[in-house]
N, C-alpha and C positions, 0 to 999 in steps of 0.2 A: 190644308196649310202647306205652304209650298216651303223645304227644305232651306237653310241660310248657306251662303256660300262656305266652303271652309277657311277657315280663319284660325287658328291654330294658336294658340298661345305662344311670347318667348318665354322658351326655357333654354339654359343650359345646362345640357346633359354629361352630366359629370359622373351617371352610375357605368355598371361592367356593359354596356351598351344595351339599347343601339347609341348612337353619340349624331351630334348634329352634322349634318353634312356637309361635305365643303362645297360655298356657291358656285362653284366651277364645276362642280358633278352637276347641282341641280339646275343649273345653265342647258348643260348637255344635253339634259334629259326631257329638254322640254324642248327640243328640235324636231320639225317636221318628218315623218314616218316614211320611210319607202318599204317599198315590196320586200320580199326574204331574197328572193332573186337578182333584184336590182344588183347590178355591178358596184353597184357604192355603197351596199347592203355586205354583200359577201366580202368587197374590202375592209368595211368594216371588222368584220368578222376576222379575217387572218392578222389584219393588225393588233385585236386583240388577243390572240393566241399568241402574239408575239411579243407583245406587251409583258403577257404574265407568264412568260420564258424567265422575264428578267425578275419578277417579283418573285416568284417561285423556284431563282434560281437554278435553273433546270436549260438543257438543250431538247427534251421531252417534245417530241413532234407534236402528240397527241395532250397538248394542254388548251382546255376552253372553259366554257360556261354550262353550266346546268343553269336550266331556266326555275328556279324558285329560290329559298331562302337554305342559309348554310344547312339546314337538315334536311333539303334538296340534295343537296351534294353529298350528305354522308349517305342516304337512304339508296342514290343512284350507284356509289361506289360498293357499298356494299352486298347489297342484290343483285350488282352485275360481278360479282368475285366470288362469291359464296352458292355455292348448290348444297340441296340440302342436303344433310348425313356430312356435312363440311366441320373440320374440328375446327375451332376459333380460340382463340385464347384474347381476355381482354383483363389487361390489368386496370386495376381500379383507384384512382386516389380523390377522386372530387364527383359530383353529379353527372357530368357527364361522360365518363366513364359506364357509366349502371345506363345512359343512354344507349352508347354503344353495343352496348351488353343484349338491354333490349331487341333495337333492330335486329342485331344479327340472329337471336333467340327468333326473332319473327321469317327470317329467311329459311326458317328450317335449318338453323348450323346447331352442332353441337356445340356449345359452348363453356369452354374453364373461365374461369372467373378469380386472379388474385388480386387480394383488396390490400392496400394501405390506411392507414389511418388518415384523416383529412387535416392538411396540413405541412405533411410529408410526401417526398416524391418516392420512387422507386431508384436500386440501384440497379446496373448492369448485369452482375451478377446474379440479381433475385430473380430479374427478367428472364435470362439463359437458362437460369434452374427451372423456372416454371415451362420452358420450352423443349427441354429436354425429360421434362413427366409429361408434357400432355402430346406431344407433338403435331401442333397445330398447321394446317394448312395458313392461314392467315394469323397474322397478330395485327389487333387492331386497338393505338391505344393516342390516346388524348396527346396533344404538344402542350398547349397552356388553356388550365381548365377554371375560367374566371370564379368556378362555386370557392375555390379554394384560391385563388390567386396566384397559381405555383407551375413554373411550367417542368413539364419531363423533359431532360437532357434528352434527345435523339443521337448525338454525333456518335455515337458507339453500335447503337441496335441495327444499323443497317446490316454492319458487318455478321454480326451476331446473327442475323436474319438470314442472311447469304449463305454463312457458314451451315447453317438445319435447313437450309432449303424453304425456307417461309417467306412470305409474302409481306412486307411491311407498309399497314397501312395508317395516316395518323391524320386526325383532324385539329384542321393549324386555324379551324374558325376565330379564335381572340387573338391569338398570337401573330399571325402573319402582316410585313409589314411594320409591325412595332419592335419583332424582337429577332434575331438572327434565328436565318432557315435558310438552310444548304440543301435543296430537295436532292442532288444531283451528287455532292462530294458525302453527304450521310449515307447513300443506299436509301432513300425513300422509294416506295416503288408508284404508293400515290399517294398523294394529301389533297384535301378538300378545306374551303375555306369560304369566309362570306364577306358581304363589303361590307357591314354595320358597325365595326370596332377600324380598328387600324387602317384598310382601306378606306377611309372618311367616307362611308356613298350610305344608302338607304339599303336596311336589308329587301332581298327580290332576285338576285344573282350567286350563283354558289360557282367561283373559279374551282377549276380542278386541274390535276394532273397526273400522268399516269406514264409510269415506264413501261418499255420495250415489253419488259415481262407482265408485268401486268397487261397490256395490250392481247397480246398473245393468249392468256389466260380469258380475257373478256371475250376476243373473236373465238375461242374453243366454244363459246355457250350462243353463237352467235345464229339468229332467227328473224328471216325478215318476215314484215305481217304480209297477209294475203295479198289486199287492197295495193301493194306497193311490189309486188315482190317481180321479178322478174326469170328470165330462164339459165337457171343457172347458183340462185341464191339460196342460200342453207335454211334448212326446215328441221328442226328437231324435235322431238315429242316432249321435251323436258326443255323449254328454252327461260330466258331468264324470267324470272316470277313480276315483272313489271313493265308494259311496256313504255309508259312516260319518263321511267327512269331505266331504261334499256341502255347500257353504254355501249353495246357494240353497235346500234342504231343512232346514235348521238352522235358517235364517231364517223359515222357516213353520213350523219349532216352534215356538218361543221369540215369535212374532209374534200377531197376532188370530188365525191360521187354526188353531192350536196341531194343525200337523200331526202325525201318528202316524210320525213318524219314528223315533225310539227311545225307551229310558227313561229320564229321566233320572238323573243321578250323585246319588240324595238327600242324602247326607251330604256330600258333594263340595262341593254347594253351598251346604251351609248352609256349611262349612267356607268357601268364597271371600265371599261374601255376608258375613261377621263381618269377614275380611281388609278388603275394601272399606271395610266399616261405621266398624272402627277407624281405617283412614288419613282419609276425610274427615273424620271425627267430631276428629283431631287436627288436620287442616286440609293439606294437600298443600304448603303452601311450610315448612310446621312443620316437615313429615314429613321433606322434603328436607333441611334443615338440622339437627335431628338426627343426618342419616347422614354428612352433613358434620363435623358438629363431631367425631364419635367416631370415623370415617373419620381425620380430623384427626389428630385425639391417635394412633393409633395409628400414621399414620405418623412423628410427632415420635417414639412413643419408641421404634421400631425405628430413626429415623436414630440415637439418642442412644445406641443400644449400639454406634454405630460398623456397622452395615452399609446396604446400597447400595441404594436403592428402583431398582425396573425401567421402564423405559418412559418418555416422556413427561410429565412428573407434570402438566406445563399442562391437558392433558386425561385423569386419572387419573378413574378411577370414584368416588364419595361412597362405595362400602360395600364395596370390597376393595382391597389393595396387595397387590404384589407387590411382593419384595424375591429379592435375590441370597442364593443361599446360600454361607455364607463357604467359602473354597480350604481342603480338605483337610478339611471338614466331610464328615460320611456323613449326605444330604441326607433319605433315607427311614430311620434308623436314628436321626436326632434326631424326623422326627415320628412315628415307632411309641411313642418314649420319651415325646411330649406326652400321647400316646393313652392308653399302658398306666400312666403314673405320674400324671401330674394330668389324663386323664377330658376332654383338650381336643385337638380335630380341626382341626389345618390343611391345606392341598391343595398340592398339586405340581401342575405343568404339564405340557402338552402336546406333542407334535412337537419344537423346536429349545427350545423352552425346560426340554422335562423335564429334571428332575436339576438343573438349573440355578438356578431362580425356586423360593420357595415362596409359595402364594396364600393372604393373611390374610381373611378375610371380618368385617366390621362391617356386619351388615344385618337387618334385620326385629327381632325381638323381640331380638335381638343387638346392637342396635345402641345399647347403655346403658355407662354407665363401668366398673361392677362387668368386665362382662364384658372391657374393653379390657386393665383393670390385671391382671385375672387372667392374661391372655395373655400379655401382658409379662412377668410375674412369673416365670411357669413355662419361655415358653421363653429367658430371663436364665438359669435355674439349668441347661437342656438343652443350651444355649450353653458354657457353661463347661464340664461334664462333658466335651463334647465337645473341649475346648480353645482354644476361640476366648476371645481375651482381647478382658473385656468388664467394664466397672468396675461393681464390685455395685451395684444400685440405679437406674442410669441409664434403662434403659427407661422403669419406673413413674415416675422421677423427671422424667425428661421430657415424660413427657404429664401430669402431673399440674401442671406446670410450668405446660404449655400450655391445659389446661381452667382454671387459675388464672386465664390470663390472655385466654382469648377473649371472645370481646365476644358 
């Protein structure tokens, strides 16, 4: 039996991602391939480091692409920053935090571990204190962690990080794009991020960036393989524990030396490289307030049906809520019914809050009215089916309320 083409159902993807992409990403992506070498290959290539200068707000020489999916990027940042017997410290408030946690456990780092309750962020303070008991070579901790919808302030830690001499590293995978990030005036030293949320593209490309210091830190561990190496390049008995995600090799691709490290992801990057293109071309405080305002409206008219947002809202993410699912609601039998009857995808949670929380996503090419009211719309009528009393029209009518009246 011979395989049917792919044909893909419509949906719209309204959960914590991936989210649908924008046709101008998948435009890009379906452009004819040249060589890694090609001149219009490696243009490519610096223009997109230059590109996500601007989205990662950074003058950061060394900002590009890891070739796989945003756990590409944290898995490369990591294992090229950490030798083992390395203290790490990771503060913990949502699932992937205990991610982080992991990897670097697998890099052979020592690692602290302070937890929050899920729901709540960390303060500045709490973070300082736990750096000054553990004193950690790296601190690696989450920007907006979709399990929990809630992003950590950064504008403080860099400092904080400078001042103990630590390494600040943060994964800005949901948040980038939808929510303000100053890689450059916070002290970030690198963030890693994915194009499947806020940069509207398909996950496959993981942006990264990396300061000065960091750089320096990367080329200390720096090991060319045999097959490539030349007279003159650094050999260590202890080099970084991966070579696909090797950053001091990455960095002498993507750099003048355009090392033979691997191939690159052709399509991959035109696909990120459009992503970038679009957000600066919108402008980055634009972009953010877009996700805000439609972030917005969506939380008005899920309060306006009468149920309960999760978490913190002080510090809520611009491009997901989470909300309670109402008592005696059948919390994965309402969204199969969004799925199978109006062709729209919301997400349920993790750990203490599955079954609990369902996670609404407002981001990337998602992140427009059409798609907010649709949402409301459909799960207003999956609300009632299911019994929850909920006055017709309230959702739509409340955010429509609220884009009336925002400024």
């Amino acid at each position: 039996m011979i395989a049917s083409p792919v044909n893909p159902p419509q949906r719209l993807l309204m959960g914590p991602g991936p989210v649908n992409a924008d046709p101008r990403v998948l435009r890009a992506m379906s452009a004819q391939l040249v060589g890694q070498y090609d001149p219009t290959m490696t243009a490519y290539m610096n223009e997109t480091m230059e590109l996500y200068r601007g989205v990662f707000r950074t003058v950061n020489e060394a900002t590009l692409l890891v070739d796989g999916t945003s756990r590409a990027g944290i898995e490369a940042a990591l294992v090229s920053l950490i030798a083992p017997g390395d203290r790490v410290l990771v503060p913990v408030f949502g699932r992937f935090g205990h991610l982080l946690r992991e990897i670097a456990e697998r890099c052979g780092a020592e690692v602290h571990v302070v937890e929050r309750e899920w729901g709540t962020v960390f303060t500045v303070a709490e973070i300082e204190k736990a750096i000054v008991e553990t004193r950690p070579k790296l601190l690696a901790i989450v920007h907006g962690d979709t399990s929990t919808t809630l992003a950590q302030p950064l504008d403080d830690l860099g400092a904080v990080c400078a001042k103990h001499g630590v390494i600040l590293y943060t994964d800005a995978t949901a948040s980038l794009g939808g929510n303000e990030f100053e890689l450059d005036a916070w002290g970030v030293d690198v963030a890693t991020a994915g194009l499947q949320k806020c940069l509207g593209g398909p996950s496959g490309s993981a942006p990264i960036s990396l300061s000065p210091r960091a750089v320096d830190l990367v080329n200390s561990r720096r090991s060319i393989e045999a097959g490539i190496r030349v007279d003159g390049d650094e050999v260590r008995a202890e080099p970084i524990r991966s070579n696909y995600f090797d950053l001091s090799q990455i960095l002498d691709y993507w750099g003048p030396k355009r090392l033979n490290h691997h191939t690159e992801a052709t399509s991959m990057l035109y696909g990120a490289r459009e992503c970038a293109r679009l957000l600066v071309d919108e402008g980055m405080p634009q972009a953010v307030e877009r996700h805000r305002l439609h972030g917005a409206a969506m939380a008005v008219g899920l309060t306006s049906m009468g149920l309960e947002l999760f978490g913190d809202q002080s510090v809520r993410m611009n491009n997901v809520v989470g909300v309670e699912i109402p008592a005696g609601l059948d919390g994965d039998g309402a969204r199969a019914a969004m799925l199978n009857d109006y062709g729209i995808e919301i997400g349920t949670s993790f750990g203490p809050l599955h079954g609990r929380v369902w996670r609404i996503g407002i981001m990337g090419y998602n992140a427009r009215r059409d798609a907010v009211l649709l949402t409301l719309a459909a799960l207003e009528q999956v609300l009632r089916r299911g019994g929850a009393s909920v006055t017709a029209g309230a959702g739509v009518g409340g955010a429509i309320d609220y884009y009336g009246g925002a400024a």
